[in-house]
N, C-alpha and C positions, 0 to 999 in steps of 0.2 A: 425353689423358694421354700422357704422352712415356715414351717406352721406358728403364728406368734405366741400359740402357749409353751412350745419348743425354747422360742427364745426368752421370755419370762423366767423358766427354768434357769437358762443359762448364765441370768445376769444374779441369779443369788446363789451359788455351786457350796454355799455353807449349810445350804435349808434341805433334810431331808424329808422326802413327801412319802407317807405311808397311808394306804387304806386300810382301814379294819372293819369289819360289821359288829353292828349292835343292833339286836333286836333284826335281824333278818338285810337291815339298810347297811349301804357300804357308807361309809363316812371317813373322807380325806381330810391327813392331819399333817400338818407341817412341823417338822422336830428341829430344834439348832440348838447351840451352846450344852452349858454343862450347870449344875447346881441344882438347885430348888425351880421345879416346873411351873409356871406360868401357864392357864388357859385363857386364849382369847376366842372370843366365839363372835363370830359376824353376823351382821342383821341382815335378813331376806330387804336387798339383792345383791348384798356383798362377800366378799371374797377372802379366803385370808390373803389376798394380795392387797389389800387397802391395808392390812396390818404391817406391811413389808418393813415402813422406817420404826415401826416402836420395837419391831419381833428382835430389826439388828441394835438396836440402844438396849434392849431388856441381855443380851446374850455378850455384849459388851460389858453391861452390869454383871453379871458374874449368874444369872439363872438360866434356866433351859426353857426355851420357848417353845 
């Protein structure tokens, strides 16, 4: 059985998931599309998985999510 963050992965294979640190904390960033970057930033207890339908409308628009 496959782990369900596994499978959330798999259902958006456009969205590239990168960590970076800042200031010493690792912070997970989701990358797609091409243009002019967009940052969405979610509210404690959300996810950028609640972002999923604007990130693919914004990357269909012509920016980079």
């Amino acid at each position: 059985m496959k782990p369900l963050y596994d499978e959330i992965l798999e259902q958006d294979p456009g969205m590239e998931h990168v960590y970076t640190k800042v200031n010493g904390q690792r912070i997970h960033c989701v990358v797609a599309g091409k243009g002019q970057p967009v940052l969405l930033i979610p509210g404690w207890p959300q996810t950028w998985y609640t972002w999923r339908h604007v990130m693919r409308a914004l990357a269909a628009a012509g920016f980079q999510r």
